[in-house]
C-alpha positions in Angstrom: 2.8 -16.1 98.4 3.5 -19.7 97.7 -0.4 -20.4 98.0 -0.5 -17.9 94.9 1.9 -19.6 92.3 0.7 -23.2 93.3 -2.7 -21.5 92.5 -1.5 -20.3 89.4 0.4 -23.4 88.3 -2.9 -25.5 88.5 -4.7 -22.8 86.6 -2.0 -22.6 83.9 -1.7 -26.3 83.4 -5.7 -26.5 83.3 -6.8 -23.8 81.9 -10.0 -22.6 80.8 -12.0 -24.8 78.2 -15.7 -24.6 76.4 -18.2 -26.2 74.7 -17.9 -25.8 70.9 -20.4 -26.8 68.8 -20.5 -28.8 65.3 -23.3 -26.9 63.4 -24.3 -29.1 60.9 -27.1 -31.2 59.4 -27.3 -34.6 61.3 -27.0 -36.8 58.4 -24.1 -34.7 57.0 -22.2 -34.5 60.8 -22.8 -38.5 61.3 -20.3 -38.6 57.6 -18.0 -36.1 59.1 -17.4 -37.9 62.3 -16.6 -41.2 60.2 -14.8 -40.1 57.2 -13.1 -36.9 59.1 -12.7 -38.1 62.2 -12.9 -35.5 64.1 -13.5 -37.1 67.7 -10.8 -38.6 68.5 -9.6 -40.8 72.0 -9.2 -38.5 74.7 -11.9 -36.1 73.3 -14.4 -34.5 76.2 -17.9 -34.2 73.9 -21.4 -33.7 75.0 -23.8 -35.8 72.2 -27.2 -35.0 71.6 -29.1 -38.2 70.6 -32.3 -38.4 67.6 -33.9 -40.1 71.1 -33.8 -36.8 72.7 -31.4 -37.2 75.3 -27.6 -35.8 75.7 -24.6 -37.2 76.8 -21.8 -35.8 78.3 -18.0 -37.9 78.5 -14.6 -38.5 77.6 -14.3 -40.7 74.7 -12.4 -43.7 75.0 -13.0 -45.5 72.1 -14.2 -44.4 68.2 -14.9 -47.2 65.3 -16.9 -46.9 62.1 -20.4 -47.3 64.1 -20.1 -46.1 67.6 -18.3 -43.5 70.0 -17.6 -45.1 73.6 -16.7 -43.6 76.9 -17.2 -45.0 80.3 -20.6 -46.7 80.8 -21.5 -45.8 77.2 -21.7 -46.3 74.1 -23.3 -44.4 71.0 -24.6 -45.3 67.8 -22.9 -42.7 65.2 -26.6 -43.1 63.1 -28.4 -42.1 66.4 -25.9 -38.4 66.5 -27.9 -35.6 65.9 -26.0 -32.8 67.2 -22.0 -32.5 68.7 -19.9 -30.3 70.9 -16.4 -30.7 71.7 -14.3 -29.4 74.4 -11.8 -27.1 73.9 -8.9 -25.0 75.4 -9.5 -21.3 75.3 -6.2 -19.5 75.8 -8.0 -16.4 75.9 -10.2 -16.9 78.9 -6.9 -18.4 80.5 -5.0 -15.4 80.3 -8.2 -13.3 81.2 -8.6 -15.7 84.7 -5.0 -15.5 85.3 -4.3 -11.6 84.8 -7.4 -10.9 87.3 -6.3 -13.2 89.7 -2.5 -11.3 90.2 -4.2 -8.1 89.8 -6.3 -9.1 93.0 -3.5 -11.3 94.6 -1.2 -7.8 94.4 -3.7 -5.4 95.5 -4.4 -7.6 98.4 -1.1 -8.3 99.6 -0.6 -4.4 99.0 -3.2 -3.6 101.5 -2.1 -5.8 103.8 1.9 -4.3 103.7 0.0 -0.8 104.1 -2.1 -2.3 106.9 0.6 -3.7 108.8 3.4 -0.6 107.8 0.9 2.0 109.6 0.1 -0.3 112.7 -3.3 -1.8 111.8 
């Protein structure tokens, strides 16, 4: 039982995030992310580059002309596409309520096993 709460703890504090996209035109999302700025430090984003290629990291740093994480650094000009990370209470609360509707069936079945000698 104390497996289950520790379980439940870590889930609770974590939670449940996904990828949300910024659909926008590239020229217009490259002004949103300077004059808006809406990545910030901390941020987890996946980039998608006007070379092709996509990036995926926690942002450390933001300034008028690039986004940095670890290892990286991108050119806001060269942005042609953005997600961001993001909590989602609602898959949360679904991942939690399964979980102690399985946890109690199984520890029921086990009391029944065990009450009638199994």
């Amino acid at each position: 039982m104390k497996i289950f709460f520790t379980l439940l703890s870590l889930m609770l504090i974590t939670g449940c995030t996904s990828l949300k996209p910024l659909e926008m035109h590239p020229s217009q999302l490259q002004q949103t992310i300077t004059k808006d700025a809406i990545i910030k430090v901390g941020s987890e984003v996946k980039i998608y580059t006007s070379d092709g290629e996509n990036h995926e990291f926690e942002v450390l740093t933001v300034s008028e002309t690039h986004i940095t994480g670890e290892n990286i650094s991108i050119e806001i000009k060269d942005i042609v596409a953005l997600e961001t990370r993001e909590f989602s209470g609602g898959k949360t609360t679904f991942l939690v309520g399964s979980l102690s509707v399985l946890l109690y069936y199984i520890v029921a079945a086990i009391a029944l096993a065990s009450a009638i000698g199994l």
